[in-house]
Structures are given as C-alpha cells and as structure tokens.
N, C-alpha and C positions, 0 to 999 in steps of 0.2 A: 415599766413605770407603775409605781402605787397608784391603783383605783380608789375612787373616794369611798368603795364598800368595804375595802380594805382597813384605811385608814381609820373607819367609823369603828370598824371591827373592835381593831387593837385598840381603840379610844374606850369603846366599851367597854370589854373587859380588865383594862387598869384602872376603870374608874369604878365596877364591881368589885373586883381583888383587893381595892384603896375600902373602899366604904362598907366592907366585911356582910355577910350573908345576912345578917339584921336587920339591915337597913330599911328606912319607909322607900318607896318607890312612889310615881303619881299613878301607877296602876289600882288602879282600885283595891283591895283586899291582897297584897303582892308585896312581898320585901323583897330586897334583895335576892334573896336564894331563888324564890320564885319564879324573878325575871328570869334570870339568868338559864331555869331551868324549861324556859318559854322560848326561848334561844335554842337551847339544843336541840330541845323536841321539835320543832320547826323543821330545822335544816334535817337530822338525824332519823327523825319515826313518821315519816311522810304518812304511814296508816294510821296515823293517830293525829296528825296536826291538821287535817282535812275539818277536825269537830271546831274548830276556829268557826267556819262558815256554815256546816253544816249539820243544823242540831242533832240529829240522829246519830251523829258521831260523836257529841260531846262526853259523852260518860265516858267512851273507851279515853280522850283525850284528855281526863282528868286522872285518867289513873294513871296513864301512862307521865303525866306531868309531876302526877304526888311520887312515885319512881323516883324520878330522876330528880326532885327537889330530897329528897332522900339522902341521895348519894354525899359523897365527901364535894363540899364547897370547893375547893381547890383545883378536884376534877372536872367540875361543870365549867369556871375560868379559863382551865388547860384546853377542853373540847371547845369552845369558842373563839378560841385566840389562835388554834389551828387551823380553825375551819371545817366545811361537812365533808364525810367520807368521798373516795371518788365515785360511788356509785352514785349520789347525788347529785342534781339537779346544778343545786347552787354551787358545785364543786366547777362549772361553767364561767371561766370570769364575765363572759357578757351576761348571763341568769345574774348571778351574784351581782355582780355593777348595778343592773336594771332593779332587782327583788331589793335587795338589803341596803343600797345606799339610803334608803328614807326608814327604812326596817329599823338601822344601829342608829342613823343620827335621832330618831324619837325616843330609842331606849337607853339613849347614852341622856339627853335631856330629861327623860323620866326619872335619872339616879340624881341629874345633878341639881333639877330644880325641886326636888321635893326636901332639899334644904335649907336654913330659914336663912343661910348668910350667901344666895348663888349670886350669879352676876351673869347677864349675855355674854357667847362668847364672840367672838370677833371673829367671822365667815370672811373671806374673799370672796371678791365678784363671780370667780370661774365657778365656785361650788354653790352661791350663792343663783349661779343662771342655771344650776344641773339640776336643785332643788327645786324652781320654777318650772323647768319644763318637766318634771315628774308631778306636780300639782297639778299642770294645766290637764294633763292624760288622766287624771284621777279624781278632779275636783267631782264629777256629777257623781261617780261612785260614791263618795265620803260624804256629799252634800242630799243625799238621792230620800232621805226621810225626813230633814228639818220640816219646822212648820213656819219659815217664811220663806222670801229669796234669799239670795245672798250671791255677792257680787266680791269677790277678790282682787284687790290692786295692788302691784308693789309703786313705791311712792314713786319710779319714773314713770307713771301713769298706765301701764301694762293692766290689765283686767283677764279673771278668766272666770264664767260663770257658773259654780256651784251648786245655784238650784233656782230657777222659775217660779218666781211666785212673788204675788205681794203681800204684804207691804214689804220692798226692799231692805236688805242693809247692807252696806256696804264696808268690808272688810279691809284696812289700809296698815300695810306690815313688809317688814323684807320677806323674801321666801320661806328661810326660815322660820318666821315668825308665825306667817298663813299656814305652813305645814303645821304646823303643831297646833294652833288653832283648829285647824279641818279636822286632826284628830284628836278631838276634844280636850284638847288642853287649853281650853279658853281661858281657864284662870290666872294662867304664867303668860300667857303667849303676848309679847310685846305688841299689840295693834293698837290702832284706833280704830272706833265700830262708830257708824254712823248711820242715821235714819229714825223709823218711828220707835218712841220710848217701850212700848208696850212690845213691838216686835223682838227689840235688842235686850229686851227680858228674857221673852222667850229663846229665844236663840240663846244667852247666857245658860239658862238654867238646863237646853235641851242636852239626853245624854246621846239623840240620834246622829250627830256630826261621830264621822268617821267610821273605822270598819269592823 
C-alpha cells in the first residue's frame, strides 16, 4: 500500500518538474531549484543537513546546498521521485511515513501556493487525521518561541496547545491548514485567528512559528 510520504513524494516532484527550476517558492529567498535541492540534501548529505538546526553547521550546509542546486534540474526531480539511498534513514518506510509526510505536503504547498491563481486542495478525512496527529506531537516544538499563546483547533472542536502564554489566540483550520500555519505560512494558510487584536498582530508578523 501507498504511504501518504510517498504519495506527497511523487506530488512533489510533478509539481517541481511542472513549474520548471524558476519558479518563486514561499520559502523565503528559494525558487524552485532550491527547494528541490533542500530535498535531496536532506534525505541524501545527512553531514550537511544537520546545519538546518544546528548553526555551526550551517556554512558547510550551504555549500553543500549551492552543489546540488547547481547540478542539472532534471537530476534533482529524478533524485526525489526515487527516493534516499538505502543507506539512509529515510529509505525506512516507517522513518519516511513519520519524517516526510508533513516534510512534501509543506513543500508541495510551498510550490503551489506561491502562485497568484492556487486554490486549496481537497484532503480526505484519513490524511486529513494523519496530519493532525503529527501537529498534535509537534505543535510545542514549532510554537516553542512566539510571543503569545496559541491554541490550535480543527473545526470539530479538537485543540492541541502550541504555546502557553497570554494574551491567547486561538487558531481555527482543518489540519492542513494549522500545519502550515505552525510553519509559518500564516499568509496562505486557510484559518480563522481569534482573540486580542494586538496579539494576532504579533503572531501574524512573527517569523518564530515553526522550525
């Protein structure tokens, strides 16, 4: 059976292959080519993708990145749509299912809503509850530096608490939608935000939602 990291996989990279190495992306300073080369080096240069989280690593994980954004576009698509070496972690389908289902579905929405004509796309319930319960294990991580609270609901009244603090605000989205809010995609992410004005300012403008 197709895992939903699978699935995001190959969603992925037909929708980088589609929107050609140009592309704007909602990564910040990142086109197309870049994502995509944020992807391999990931799964692929484990001594270099550690600079993600840890800044003493970060230089070697820039170069290693400018590399492989380098190489032929077509190559980086082929390396992602096969997947990581079997020496790799995520070559594991339970790693892979647990790491990269929320991994592709952010970077497949990073290509597709940083276009001015996208539209949501239509999730099912079953991937729709797989997304939730990977929020709920992640929310204090991704929430763990805002400067209010914040309180996560999907609209059948489910909450899961992303950070202690007042003045509250309270986040109201399908899974999808909260995910990609928590990873600071507040400006696409379909919610409703509720509570003090001055708070949901700050929370809008903050760049500390996510990892």
């Amino acid at each position: 059976m197709s895992t939903f990291a699978k699935r995001e996989r190959l969603l992925l990279a037909d929708l980088l292959e589609t929107a050609g190495p140009e592309a704007p992306t909602l990564c910040e300073g990142w086109l197309t080519r870049d994502l995509a080369a944020h992807v391999v080096v990931r799964e692929r240069r484990p001594d270099a993708a550690g600079g993600v989280l840890v800044k003493p690593l970060a230089p070697r994980l820039e170069r290693v990145m400018a590399e492989y954004a380098a190489k032929p576009y077509e190559e980086l698509i082929q390396l992602i749509r096969t997947g990581p070496p079997r020496f790799s972690p995520f070559s594991l389908k339970q790693v892979d299912e647990m790491a990269n289902t929320v991994e592709f579905y952010v970077h497949t929405e990073d290509v597709r809503r940083a276009r001015p004509d996208w539209t949501p796309r239509e999730l099912d319930s079953v991937f729709q509850d797989a997304l939730w319960s990977r929020l709920e294990r992640s929310a204090r991580l991704l929430g763990r530096g805002i400067p209010t609270g914040l309180v996560l609901r999907r609209p059948d009244g489910q909450t899961t608490v992303a950070h202690r603090g007042t003045p509250v605000v309270t986040v109201t989205g399908e899974p999808s939608e909260l995910l990609l809010y928590s990873y600071g995609r507040q400006s696409v992410a379909k919610v409703e935000v509720e509570g003090d004005k001055d708070a949901i300012a700050k929370l809008g403008a903050t760049k500390e939602l996510g990892i």
